[in-house]
C-alpha positions in Angstrom: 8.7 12.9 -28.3 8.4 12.4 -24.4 5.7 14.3 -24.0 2.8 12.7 -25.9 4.2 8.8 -24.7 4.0 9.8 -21.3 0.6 11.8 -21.6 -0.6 8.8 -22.9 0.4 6.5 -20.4 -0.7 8.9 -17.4 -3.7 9.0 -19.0 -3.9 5.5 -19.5 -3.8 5.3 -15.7 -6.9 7.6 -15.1 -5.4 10.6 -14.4 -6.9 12.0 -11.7 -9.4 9.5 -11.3 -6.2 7.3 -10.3 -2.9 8.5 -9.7 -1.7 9.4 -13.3 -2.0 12.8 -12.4 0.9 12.2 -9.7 3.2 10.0 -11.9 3.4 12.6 -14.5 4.2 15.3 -12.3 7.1 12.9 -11.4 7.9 12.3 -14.8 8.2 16.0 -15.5 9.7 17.7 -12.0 12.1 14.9 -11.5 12.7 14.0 -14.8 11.7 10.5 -13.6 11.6 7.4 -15.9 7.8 5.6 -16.1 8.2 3.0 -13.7 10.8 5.4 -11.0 7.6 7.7 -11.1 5.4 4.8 -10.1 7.5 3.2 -7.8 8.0 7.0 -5.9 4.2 7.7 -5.8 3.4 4.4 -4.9 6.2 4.7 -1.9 4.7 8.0 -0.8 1.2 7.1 -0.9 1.9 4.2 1.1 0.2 1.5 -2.1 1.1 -0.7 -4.2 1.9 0.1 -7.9 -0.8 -1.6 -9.0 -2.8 0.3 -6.8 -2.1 3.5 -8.5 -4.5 2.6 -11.6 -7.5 1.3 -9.5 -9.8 3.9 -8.9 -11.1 2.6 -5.9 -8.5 2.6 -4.1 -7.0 5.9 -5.3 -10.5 7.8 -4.4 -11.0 6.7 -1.5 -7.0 7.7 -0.6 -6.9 10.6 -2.6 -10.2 12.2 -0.4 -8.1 11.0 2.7 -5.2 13.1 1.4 -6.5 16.0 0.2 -4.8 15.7 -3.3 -8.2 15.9 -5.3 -10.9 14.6 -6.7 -12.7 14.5 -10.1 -16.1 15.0 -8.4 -16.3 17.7 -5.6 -16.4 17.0 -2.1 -18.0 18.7 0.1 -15.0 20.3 2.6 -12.0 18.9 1.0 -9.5 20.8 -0.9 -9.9 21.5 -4.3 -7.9 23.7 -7.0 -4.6 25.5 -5.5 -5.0 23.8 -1.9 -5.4 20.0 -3.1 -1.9 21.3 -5.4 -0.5 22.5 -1.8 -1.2 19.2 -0.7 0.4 17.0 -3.8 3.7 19.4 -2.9 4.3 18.5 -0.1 3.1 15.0 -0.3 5.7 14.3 -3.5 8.3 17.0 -2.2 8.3 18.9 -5.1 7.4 22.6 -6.6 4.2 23.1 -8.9 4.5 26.8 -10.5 0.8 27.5 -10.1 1.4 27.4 -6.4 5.0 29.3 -6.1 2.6 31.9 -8.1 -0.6 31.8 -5.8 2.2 32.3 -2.8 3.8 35.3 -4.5 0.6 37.1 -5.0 -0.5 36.5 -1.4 3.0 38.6 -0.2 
């Protein structure tokens, strides 16, 4: 029942466009509660919650931080690296990545 509640409220916050993308990943590594997830990304992105949803704001920091884009950049990270950089931005573990490292050993 979690699941499809708090897809559609990520979602409802744009996703990557915003910073839906990050709360969920809160949601689901920390088993964080809606508003602890916004309040966390908000603290670590250095905004305001209702900054998470505006898409201006989050493009413009989101390109600043590395975390990804829905359009592509030229010269900033995309795929695997901009997931490097959410890591260690929201001090947590995203499986594609522990993968990408193991195959690199």
């Amino acid at each position: 029942m979690g699941m499809p509640i708090t897809h559609i409220m990520t979602s409802g916050m744009s996703g990557i466009r915003a910073a839906g993308d990050l709360v969920a990943r809160m949601e689901f590594a920390k088993n964080m509660r809606l508003n602890d997830a916004k309040n966390y990304v908000a603290k670590k992105l250095g905004v305001s919650t209702m900054d998470l949803s505006d898409e201006y704001v989050m493009r413009e920091l989101r390109e600043e931080l590395g975390i990804g884009v829905i359009t592509s950049v030229a010269g900033s990270p995309k795929g695997i690296a901009a997931k490097m950089n959410i890591e260690k931005l929201l001090d947590i573990k995203i499986n594609s990545c522990e993968k990408f490292r193991g195959k690199l050993k």
